[in-house]
C-alpha positions, 0 to 999 in steps of 0.5 A: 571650361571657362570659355564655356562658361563665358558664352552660356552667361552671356547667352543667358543673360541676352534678350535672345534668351530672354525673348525666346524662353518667353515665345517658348512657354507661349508655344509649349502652352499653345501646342499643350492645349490642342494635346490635351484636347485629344482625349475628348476627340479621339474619344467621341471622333471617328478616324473619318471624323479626324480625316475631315478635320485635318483636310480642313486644317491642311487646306487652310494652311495651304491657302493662306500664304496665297491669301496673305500673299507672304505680306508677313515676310514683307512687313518684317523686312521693312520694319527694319528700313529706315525709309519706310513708313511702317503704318502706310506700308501695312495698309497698303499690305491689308489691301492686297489681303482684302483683294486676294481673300475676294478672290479666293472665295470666288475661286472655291465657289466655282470649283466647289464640286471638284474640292469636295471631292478631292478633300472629302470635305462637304461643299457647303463647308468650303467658302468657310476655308478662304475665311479662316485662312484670311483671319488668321493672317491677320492673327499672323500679322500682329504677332509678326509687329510684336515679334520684330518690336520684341514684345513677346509678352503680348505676342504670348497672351494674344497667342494662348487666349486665341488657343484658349478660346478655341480649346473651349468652344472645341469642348462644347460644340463637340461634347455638347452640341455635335459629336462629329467633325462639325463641332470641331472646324466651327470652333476653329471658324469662330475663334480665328475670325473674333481674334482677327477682328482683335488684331484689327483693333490692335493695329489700330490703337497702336497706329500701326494704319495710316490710310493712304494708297501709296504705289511704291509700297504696293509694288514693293510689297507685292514684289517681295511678298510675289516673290515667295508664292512659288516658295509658298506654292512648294510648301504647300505640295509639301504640306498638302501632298501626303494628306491627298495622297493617303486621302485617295491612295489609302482612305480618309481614316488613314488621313484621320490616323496621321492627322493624330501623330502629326499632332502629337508631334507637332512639339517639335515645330512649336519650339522651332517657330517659338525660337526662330521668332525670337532669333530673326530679329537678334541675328538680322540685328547681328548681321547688320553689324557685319562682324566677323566674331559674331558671324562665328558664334552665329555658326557654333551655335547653329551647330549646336542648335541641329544636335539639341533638336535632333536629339530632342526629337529622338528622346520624344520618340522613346515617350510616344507609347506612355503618350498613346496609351494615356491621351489616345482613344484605342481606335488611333493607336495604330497611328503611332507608326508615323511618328518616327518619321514625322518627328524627324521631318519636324527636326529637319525643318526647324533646321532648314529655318535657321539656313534659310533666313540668310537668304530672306535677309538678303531679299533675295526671295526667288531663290527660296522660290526656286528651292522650295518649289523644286522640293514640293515637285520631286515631293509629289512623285516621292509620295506616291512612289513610297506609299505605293511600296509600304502602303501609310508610312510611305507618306511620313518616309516621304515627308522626313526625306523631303525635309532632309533634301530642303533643309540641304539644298537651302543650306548649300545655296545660303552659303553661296548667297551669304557667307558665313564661317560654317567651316570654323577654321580659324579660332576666335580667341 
C-alpha cells in the first residue's frame, strides 16, 4: 500500500497529470457542446438530414491527412531536434499544405458527379470539403505547437472557443435560418475557416514562420509526413467504409442513425486524445532518458490505463438509454443498437494510441503504414460481409473488430521495433 501510495502522489503531482486533466476538461467541454446539440438536431433534423451531415464530416476527416499530408506528425517530431529551425521548417510544411489543398480542390471538381453520387451529398456542396479539411489543419497545427511547448491552456480556450462558435452558428442557421442539413455543414464551414485565419496569426506573432525555402526541410518533411499516407489512407477505409457501406447497402437514414450513436460515443475517443496530447510529450521526454525504471512504470501504468477505458466504456454503456431517452429525438432511438460495439471500437483505439507511439518516436512511419493499411483492406471485405448477415449492426461489429485486430498488430510489431518491459518480470524495488 505505501508503494501505491508513493506512485499515485508522485502521479498527481506530475506535469503529465497536471497537462492531461487540463487537455481533459478541454475535451470533456469540447465533446459536451456538440452532445448538447443533439436535442435541437434530432429534433428539427430527419435521419436523411443527419445522413448528409455525417458523410460531410466523414469525408472532411478522410481528407485531411492528404490535404495536411501528416505535417502535424512531422512537426511534433522535429520540435524535439536540436538542429531544426522550427519556424523555417513550419513554412516550408505550409507550403505543402497550400499545394496539397490546390490540388484537392481540382480533384473534386473533376469528380464532382461521381462524390455525389456515392456520398449523397449535393455537387455545389463538395469543393467546400477540401476547404474545411485544409482549415482545420490549420486548427490542428497550432494545437500541435502548444501541446509539445506544453501550454495546454491555450491549447483548452482555442479548442472549446472554436466548438463554441460552431455550437452557436449550428443554433441559428438550423433553428432560425434552415431547418435542414445546410444550416448544420455551413456552421461547420464558417467556424473552422475564421479560426484557421486565427491560428495564421498565431504562428505569426509567436514567430512560429520564417519565410525561407529550405530543400532539406521540404524533403524531410514530405519523407516523414509521405510516410504516414498509407497510414492515413488505411484509416481513412477505416473511418469511411462503414458509412459508405451503410450509405449503399442499407440507406442514408441509417448512416444518419449511426452518425447519432457515433456521437454519443464519441466520449471515449475525446478522452483518449486529450490524454495521448499530453502523454506524447512526457513519454518521448521518457524514453530519451533511456531508463530502464521508467520504461517499466511506462508498462505498469499502460496496463492500467487499457482496464480504466475498457471499464469506462462498458459502465457508459449501462447510461446510454437514460441519455437516448433524455437528449434524443424519438425517430433516432433505434440508433442506440450501435453503441455497444461503437464504444468498444473507441476503447480499442484509445489503446492502439498508447502501443503506437513507440513506432512514431522511432520514425519508423512505414511500418504504421503497412499495419494501418493492411487493417483498412481486410476492414472493407469485413464490412460487407457482417452487414450483409446482420443488416446496420454488421458496420459497429466491423468497426470494434477491426480496432480489436489494430490495436494487436501494432502492439506485437511495437515490441519488436522498440522494446519495452511489457512482461514485467523482474521487480523494480
Amino acid at each position: 500500500m505505501n508503494k501505491i501510495t508513493y506512485y499515485l502522489k508522485l502521479i498527481f503531482k506530475s506535469n503529465l497529470f497536471k497537462n492531461s486533466s487540463v487537455y481533459t476538461i478541454a475535451s470533456f467541454t469540447n465533446a459536451a457542446i456538440p452532445f448538447l446539440l443533439l436535442p435541437i438536431l434530432t429534433k428539427y433534423l430527419t435521419t436523411s438530414d443527419y445522413g448528409i451531415i455525417s458523410m460531410f464530416s466523414t469525408v472532411v476527416a478522410f481528407l485531411i491527412p492528404f490535404v495536411g499530408f501528416n505535417l502535424d506528425a512531422a512537426v511534433t517530431r522535429r520540435f524535439y531536434s536540436k538542429d531544426t529551425d522550427l519556424a523555417t521548417y513550419l513554412w516550408n510544411s505550409l507550403l505543402i499544405l497550400i499545394s496539397t489543398t490546390i490540388f484537392s480542390i481540382g480533384l473534386f471538381f473533376a469528380f464532382r458527379n461521381t462524390i455525389e453520387i456515392y456520398t449523397k451529398i449535393p455537387v455545389n456542396w463538395l469543393l467546400l470539403i477540401p476547404v474545411v479539411a485544409s482549415a482545420q489543419f490549420l486548427c490542428s497545427l497550432n494545437l500541435v505547437l502548444w501541446q509539445v511547448r506544453e501550454k495546454p491552456f491555450k491549447y483548452a480556450i482555442f479548442q472549446i472557443l472554436q466548438s463554441a462558435l460552431n455550437a452557436s452558428l449550428t443554433i441559428l442557421f438550423v433553428v432560425v435560418l434552415f431547418n435542414n442539413w445546410k444550416g448544420r455543414i455551413l456552421s461547420i464551414v464558417i467556424s473552422t475557416s475564421v479560426f484557421a485565419l486565427i491560428a495564421v496569426f498565431v504562428f505569426w506573432k509567436q514567430n512560429d514562420i520564417k519565410i525561407l525555402f529550405k530543400y532539406s526541410y521540404l524533403k524531410n518533411a514530405l519523407r516523414y509526413g509521405g510516410g504516414l499516407i498509407p497510414h492515413a489512407l488505411g484509416g481513412s477505409l477505416i473511418l469511411l467504409t462503414n458509412r459508405f457501406f451503410l450509405t449503399k447497402m442499407v440507406n442514408i437514414d441509417e448512416s444518419g442513425l449511426y452518425g447519432v450513436a457515433n456521437q454519443i460515443c464519441s466520449i471515449i475517443p475525446f478522452i483518449t486524445f486529450s490524454f495521448n496530447n499530453a502523454f506524447v510529450p512526457w513519454l518521448y521526454k521518457k524514453l530519451a532518458e533511456n531508463k530502464e525504471i521508467d520504461k517499466r512504470n511506462i508498462v505498469k501504468f499502460t496496463y492500467a490505463y487499457f482496464v480504466i477505458i475498457l471499464l469506462f466504456g462498458l459502465i457508459y454503456y449501462l447510461f446510454q438509454p437514460l441519455i437516448f431517452n433524455i437528449f434524443i429525438g424519438k425517430q433516432f432511438h433505434t440508433a442506440i443498437q450501435y453503441s455497444l460495439w461503437i464504444l468498444l471500437g473507441f476503447a480499442f483505439q484509445g489503446m492502439y494510441f498508447m502501443v503506437t507511439n513507440y513506432i512514431l518516436y522511432s520514425e519508423k512511419t512505414h511500418i504504421i503504414a503497412t499495419i494501418t493499411i493492411f487493417i483498412g483492406i481486410v476492414n472493407i471485405p469485413l464490412n460487407y460481409l457482417l452487414i450483409t448477415l446482420f443488416g446496420g449492426i454488421g458496420a459497429a461489429i466491423s468497426f470494434a473488430a477491426i480496432f480489436f485486430i489494430y490495436f494487436i498488430a501494432t502492439w506485437l510489431v511495437s515490441a519488436k521495433l522498440y522494446p519495452m518491459p511489457w512482461t514485467l518480470k523482474k521487480s523494480i524495488i
